[in-house]
BAZA-493346 format. One record per residue (C-alpha): residue in three letters; x, y, z negated. Coordinates in steps of 0.2 Angstrom, whole numbers, padded with zeros to 4 digits, always signed. Example, Ala and Ser with C-alpha at 12.3 -4.5 7.8 and 13.67 -1.06 7.14 Angstrom:
BEGIN
ALA+0062-0022-0039
SER+0068-0005-0036
//
This chain:
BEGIN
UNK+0075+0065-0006
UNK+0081+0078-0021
UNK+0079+0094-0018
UNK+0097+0100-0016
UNK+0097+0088+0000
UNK+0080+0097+0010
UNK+0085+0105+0024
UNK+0074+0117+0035
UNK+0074+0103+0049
UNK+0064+0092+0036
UNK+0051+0105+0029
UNK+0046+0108+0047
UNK+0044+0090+0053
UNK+0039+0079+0036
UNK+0023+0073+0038
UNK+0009+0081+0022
UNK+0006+0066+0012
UNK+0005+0059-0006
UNK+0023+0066-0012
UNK+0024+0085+0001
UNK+0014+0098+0006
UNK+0015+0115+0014
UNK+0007+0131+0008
UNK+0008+0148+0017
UNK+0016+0162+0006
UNK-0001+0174+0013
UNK-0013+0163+0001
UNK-0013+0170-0017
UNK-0001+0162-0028
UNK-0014+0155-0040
UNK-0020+0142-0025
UNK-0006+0133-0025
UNK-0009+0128-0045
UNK-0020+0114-0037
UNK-0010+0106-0028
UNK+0004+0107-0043
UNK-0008+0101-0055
UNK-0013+0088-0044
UNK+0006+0083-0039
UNK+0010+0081-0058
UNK-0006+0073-0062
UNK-0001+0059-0048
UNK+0018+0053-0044
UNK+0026+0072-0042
UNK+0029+0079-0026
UNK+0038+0092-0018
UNK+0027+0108-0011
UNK+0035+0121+0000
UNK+0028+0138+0000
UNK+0031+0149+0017
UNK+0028+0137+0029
UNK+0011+0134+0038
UNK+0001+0117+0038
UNK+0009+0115+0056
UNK+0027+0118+0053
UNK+0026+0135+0058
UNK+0040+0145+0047
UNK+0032+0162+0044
UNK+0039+0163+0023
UNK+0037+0181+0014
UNK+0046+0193+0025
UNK+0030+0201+0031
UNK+0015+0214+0023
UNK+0002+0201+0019
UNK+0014+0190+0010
UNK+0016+0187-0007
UNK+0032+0189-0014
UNK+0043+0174-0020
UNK+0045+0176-0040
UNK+0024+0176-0038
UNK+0025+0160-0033
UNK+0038+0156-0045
UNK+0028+0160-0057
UNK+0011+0152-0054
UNK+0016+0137-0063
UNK+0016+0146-0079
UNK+0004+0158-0075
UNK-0010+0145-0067
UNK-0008+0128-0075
UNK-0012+0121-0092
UNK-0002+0114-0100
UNK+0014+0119-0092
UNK+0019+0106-0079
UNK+0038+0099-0078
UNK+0047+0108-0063
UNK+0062+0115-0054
UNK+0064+0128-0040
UNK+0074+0132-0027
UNK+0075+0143-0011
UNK+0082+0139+0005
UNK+0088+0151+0017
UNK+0079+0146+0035
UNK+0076+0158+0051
UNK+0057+0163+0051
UNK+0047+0162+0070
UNK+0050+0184+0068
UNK+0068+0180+0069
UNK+0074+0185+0054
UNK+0083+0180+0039
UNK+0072+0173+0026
UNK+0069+0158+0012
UNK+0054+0145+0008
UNK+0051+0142-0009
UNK+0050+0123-0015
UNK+0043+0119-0032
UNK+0048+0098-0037
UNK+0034+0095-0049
UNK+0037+0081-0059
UNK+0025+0068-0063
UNK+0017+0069-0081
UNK+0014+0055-0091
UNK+0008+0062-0108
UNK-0005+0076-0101
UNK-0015+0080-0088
UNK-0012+0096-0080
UNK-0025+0108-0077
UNK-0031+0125-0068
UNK-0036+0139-0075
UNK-0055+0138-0075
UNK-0051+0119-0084
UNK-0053+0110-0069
UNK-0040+0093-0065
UNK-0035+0088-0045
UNK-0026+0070-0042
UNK-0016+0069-0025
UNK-0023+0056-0017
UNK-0014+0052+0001
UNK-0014+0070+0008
UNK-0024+0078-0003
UNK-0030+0086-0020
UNK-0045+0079-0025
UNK-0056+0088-0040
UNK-0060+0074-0052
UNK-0078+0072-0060
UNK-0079+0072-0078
UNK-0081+0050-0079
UNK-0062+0052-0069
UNK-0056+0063-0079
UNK-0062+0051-0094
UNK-0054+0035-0085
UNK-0037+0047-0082
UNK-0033+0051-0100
UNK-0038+0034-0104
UNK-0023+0027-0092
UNK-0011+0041-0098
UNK-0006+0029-0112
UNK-0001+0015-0101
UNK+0010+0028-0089
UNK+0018+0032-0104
UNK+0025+0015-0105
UNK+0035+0020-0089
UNK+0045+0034-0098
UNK+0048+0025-0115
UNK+0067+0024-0118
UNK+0074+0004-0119
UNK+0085+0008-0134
UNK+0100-0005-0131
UNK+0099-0002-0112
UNK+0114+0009-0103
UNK+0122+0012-0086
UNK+0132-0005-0089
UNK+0114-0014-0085
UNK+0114-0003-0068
UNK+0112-0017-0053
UNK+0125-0007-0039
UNK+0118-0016-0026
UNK+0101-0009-0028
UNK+0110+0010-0033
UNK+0117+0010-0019
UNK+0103+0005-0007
UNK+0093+0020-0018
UNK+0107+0034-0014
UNK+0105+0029+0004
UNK+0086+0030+0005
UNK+0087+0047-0002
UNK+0101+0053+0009
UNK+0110+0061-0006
UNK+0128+0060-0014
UNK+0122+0062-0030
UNK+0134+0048-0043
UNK+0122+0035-0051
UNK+0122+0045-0067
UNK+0112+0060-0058
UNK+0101+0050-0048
UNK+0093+0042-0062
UNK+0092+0057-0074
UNK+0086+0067-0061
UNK+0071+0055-0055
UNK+0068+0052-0075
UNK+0074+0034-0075
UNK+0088+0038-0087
UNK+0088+0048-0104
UNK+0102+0050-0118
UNK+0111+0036-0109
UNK+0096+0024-0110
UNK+0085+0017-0095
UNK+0069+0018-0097
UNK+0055+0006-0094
UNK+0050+0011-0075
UNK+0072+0013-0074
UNK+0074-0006-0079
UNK+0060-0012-0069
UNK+0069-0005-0054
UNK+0088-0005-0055
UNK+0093-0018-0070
UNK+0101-0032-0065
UNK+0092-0042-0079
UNK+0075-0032-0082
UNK+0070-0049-0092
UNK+0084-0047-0103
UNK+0071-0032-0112
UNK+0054-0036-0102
UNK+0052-0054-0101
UNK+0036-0052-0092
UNK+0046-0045-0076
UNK+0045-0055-0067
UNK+0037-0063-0052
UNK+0033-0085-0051
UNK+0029-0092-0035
UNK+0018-0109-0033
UNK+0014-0119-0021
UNK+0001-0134-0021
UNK-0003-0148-0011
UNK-0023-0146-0007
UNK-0035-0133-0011
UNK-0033-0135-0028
UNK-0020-0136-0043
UNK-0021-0155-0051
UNK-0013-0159-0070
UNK-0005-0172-0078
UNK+0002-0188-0067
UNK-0009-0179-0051
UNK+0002-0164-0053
UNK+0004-0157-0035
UNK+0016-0143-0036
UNK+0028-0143-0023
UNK+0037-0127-0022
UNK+0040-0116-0038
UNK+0052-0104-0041
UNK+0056-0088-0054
UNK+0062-0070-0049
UNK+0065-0060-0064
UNK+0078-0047-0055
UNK+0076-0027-0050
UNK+0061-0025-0042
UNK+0068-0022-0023
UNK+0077-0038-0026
UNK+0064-0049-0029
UNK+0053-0042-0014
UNK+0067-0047-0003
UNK+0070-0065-0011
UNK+0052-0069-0013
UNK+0047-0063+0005
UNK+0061-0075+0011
UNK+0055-0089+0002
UNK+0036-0087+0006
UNK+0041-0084+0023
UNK+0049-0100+0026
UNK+0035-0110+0016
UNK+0021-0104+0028
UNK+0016-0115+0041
UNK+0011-0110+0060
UNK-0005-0111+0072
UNK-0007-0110+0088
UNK-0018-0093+0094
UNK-0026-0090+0109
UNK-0019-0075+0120
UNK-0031-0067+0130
UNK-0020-0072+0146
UNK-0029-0090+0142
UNK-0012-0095+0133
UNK-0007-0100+0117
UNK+0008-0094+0105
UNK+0012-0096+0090
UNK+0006-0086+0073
UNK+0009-0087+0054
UNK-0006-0093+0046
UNK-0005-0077+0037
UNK+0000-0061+0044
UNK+0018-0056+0035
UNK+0012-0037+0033
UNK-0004-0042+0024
UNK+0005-0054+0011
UNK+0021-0043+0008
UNK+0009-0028+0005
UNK+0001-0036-0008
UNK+0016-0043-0017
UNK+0023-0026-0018
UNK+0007-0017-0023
UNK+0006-0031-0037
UNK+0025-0026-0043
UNK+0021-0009-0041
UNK+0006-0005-0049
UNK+0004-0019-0063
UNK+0003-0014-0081
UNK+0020-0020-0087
UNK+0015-0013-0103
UNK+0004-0031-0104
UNK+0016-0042-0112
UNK+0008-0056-0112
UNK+0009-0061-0092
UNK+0017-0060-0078
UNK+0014-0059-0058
UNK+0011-0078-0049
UNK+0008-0079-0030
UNK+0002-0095-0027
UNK-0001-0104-0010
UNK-0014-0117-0006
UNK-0017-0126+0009
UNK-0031-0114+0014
UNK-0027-0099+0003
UNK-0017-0088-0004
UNK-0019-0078-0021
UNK-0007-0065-0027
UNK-0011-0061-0046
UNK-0007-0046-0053
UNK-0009-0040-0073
UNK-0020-0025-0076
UNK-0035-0020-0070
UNK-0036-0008-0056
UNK-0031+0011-0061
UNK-0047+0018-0067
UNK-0050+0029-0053
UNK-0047+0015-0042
UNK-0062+0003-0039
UNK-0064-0012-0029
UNK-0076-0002-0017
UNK-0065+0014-0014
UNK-0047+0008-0014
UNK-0045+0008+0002
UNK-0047+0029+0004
UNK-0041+0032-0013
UNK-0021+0030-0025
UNK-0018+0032-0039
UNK-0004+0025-0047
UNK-0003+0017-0065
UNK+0017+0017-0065
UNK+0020+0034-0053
UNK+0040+0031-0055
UNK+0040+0015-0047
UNK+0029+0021-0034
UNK+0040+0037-0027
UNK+0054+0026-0028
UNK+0049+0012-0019
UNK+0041+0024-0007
UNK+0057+0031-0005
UNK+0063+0012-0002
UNK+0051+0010+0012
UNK+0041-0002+0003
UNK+0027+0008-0002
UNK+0014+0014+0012
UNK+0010+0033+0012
UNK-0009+0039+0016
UNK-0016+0022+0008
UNK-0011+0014+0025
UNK-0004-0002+0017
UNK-0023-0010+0008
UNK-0032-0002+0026
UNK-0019-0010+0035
UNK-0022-0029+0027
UNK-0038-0028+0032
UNK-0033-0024+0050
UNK-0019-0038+0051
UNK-0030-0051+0044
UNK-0043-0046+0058
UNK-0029-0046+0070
UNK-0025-0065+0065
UNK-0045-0068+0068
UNK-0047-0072+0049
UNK-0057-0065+0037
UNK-0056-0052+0025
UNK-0044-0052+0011
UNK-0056-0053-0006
UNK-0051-0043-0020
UNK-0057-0046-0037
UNK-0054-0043-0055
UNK-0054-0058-0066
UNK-0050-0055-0084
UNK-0039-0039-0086
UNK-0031-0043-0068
UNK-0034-0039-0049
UNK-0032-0055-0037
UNK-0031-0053-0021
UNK-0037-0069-0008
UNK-0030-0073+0008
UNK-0040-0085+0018
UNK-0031-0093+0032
UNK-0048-0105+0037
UNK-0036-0121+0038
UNK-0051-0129+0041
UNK-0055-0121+0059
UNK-0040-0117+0064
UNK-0033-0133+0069
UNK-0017-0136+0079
UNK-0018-0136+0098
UNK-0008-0141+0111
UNK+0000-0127+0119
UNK-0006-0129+0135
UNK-0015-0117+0148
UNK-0035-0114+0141
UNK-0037-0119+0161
UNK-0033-0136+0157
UNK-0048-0135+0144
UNK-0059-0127+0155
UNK-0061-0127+0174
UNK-0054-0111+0181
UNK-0070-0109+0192
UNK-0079-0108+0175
UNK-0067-0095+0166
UNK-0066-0085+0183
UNK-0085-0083+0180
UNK-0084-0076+0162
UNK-0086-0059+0158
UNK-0076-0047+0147
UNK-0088-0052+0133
UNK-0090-0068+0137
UNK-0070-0072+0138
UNK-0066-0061+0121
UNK-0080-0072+0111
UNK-0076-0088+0118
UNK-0056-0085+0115
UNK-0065-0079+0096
UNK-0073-0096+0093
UNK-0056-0106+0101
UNK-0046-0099+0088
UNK-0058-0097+0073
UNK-0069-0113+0075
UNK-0085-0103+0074
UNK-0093-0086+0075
UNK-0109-0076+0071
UNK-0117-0062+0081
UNK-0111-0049+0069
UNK-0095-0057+0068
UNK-0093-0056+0087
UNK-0098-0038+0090
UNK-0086-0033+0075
UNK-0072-0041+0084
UNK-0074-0039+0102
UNK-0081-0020+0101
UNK-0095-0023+0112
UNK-0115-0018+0107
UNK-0124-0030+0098
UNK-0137-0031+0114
UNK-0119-0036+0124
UNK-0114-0048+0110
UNK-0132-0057+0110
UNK-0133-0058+0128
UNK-0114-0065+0131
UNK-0119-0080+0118
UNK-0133-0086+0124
UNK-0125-0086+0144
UNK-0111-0096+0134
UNK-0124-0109+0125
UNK-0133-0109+0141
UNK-0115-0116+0150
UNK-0113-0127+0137
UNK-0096-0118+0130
UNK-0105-0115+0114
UNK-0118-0122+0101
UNK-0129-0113+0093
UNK-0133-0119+0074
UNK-0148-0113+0066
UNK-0168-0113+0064
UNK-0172-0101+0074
UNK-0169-0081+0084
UNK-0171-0072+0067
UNK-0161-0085+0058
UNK-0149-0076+0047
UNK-0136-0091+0045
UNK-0136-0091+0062
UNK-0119-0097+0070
UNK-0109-0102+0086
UNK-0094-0118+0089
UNK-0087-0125+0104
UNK-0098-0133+0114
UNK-0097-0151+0122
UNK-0097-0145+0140
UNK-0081-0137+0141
//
């Protein structure tokens, strides 16, 4: 949203996240230098100063506030170097009844510095908060400046004549503005002296290969579990999208969508129905994490989804962000191409409060599949979907009674019912597996599989008690 388009109805409902917060104008103005370091040192954001943390408009006409041009001021006053910002009041009703203003400060991300407070210390907006960076972050964050600066470089031969309207006009409508093209994209820093830049290309040019070749995104498919060469070849789905970056999340999630097969999943009414071998959210969430967050400065690749039979891998150039590891990203953001990321958060596309890589894990439970694996071969990040084509087998779709005799399954448990539905759709479990997924204790869990190996529903494999390979399958008696 631009600033020009706030209105008080949004500063009181908008939810605190990666790109807004709310201050109160009775702290000092030099606390809010944190949050605007942090803001710049991120993907920008927008802070509003008058309002409280609960929507509560209180803003400066009262003794133990501070007054308006301080807060204005603590920019320059607080921050080193000076961060890129505009200001603007807007006249709201405050809970005294009275005519007043909030201040709102649009802190531009900055690719070439990091921003800091007064007593030299640097904040990252990470979900809904500033975090203070150690000095090894700090280390890794002027180290990835240079590649965020890739993101603002001017594409000399570029101009408005390479602007995709489609995806424009899709843009103007996500941020509810009337702003012309022109103003749009200078204003959000995709445009300058009539020339996109890079992270401008990458989002709205019709033909982003045209300057970037490596923009683009190649989708393959294989016949088995692994890709085969020269007259055993066993490609049988490939296809290119080198478009704007909203264009080729809608073309490839159509594609992929239509190339995945189903299974039948057990309902916990004893019924089956139908399922993806993959969750959509989980799949589409990575693709666009790839197309956001790669390092397009990396000529020399480009992103490749590539579907096996029990798999899926989604490869993406560039390491993680150097705050970003494998074992904290999914409480932590940081963004390597911050334009990208506001914009396509402002498409709906990018999750706010890191929900998106949390969420993947929780779909992939949902579908009774395992985790997704992420891992960083080379100077990439893969991420693996596993859809465990190899327990999941096609069933008839018929009642679980026809299986198993109702008199059996009327004697079952909560526990009991949950873990055998588990091993029905999964092929197997583990006693840690089953406690994870049902919810119940582990002294539950133990208890409900041995009453199911001692009906003959299940079979335990393994040398012993304290075995720690220790796993469950349908049994014969069933």
């Amino acid at each position: 949203m631009e600033l020009h388009d706030i209105s008080p109805d949004f500063l009181v409902h908008e939810r605190e996240g990666q790109h807004f917060d709310r201050k109160s104008a009775r702290i000092k103005p030099k606390d809010i230098a944190k949050t605007i370091a942090a803001f710049a040192n991120a993907e920008g954001g927008i802070l509003a100063v008058g309002i409280e943390d609960n929507g509560e408009i209180t803003s400066f006409d009262y003794d133990s506030a501070c007054g308006v041009e301080e807060f204005r001021n603590a920019p320059y006053q607080f921050c080193q170097p000076l961060p890129k910002f505009k200001t603007r009041e807007i006249e709201v009703i405050n809970t005294r009844g009275k005519n007043d203003v909030v201040l709102l400060l649009q802190v531009e991300t900055r690719a070439d510095a990091l921003i800091r407070t007064l007593d030299d210390k640097v904040f990252l907006r990470t979900q809904d908060r500033c975090l203070a960076l150690t000095h090894d972050q700090i280390a890794k964050l002027e180290y990835d400046r240079g590649q965020r600066v890739f993101e603002d470089r001017e594409v000399p031969d570029s101009s408005m004549e390479d602007v995709d309207p489609v995806v424009m006009s899709r843009y103007r409508e996500a941020l509810g503005t009337s702003a012309s093209d022109r103003q749009i994209l200078e204003s959000r820093g995709f445009l300058k002296n009539g020339h996109l830049t890079n992270a401008g290309l990458l989002l709205f040019s019709k033909y982003p290969g045209k300057y970037l070749p490596q923009a683009r995104l190649r989708f393959l498919r294989y016949d088995g579990d692994r890709a085969k060469t020269g007259e055993h070849i066993n490609i049988i789905k490939e296809r290119t999208f080198d478009g704007p970056i909203p264009a080729i999340i809608d073309q490839a999630r159509t594609l992929i969508n239509a190339q995945l097969r189903e299974f039948q999943f057990l309902t916990s009414d004893g019924t089956f129905r139908s399922v993806p071998e993959y969750p959509e959210f989980a799949w589409l969430e990575g693709m666009v994490n790839a197309l956001t967050h790669r390092d397009y400065s990396f000529a020399g690749d480009h992103i490749r989804i590539v579907m096996y039979d029990d798999r899926l891998e989604i490869f993406s150039p560039g390491k993680l962000p150097n705050v970003v590891t494998l074992e904290n990203m999914r409480t932590t953001r940081y963004a390597r191409n911050p334009r990208i990321a506001r914009a396509l958060t402002e498409l709906g596309w990018v999750k706010e409060l890191n929900e998106g890589v949390r969420r993947i894990y929780d779909e992939m439970q949902s579908f009774f599949l395992h985790d997704p694996i992420y891992t960083e071969p080379g100077y990439a990040v893969l991420l693996t979907l596993e859809n465990s084509i190899t327990s999941r087998h096609l069933r008839s779709a018929e009642k679980m009674e026809t299986m198993i005799s109702p008199h059996v399954l009327d004697a079952l448990n909560e526990t009991e019912f949950n873990i055998l539905r588990l091993v029905y759709a999964c092929g197997r479990t583990t006693l840690k597996e089953a406690q994870t997924r049902s919810g119940a204790t582990r002294y539950r869990c133990r208890n409900a599989l041995q009453a199911l190996v001692d009906k003959g529903l299940l079979e335990q494999h393994g040398s012993g008690k304290k075995d720690p390979q220790k796993y469950y399958t349908l049994g014969s008696s069933r």
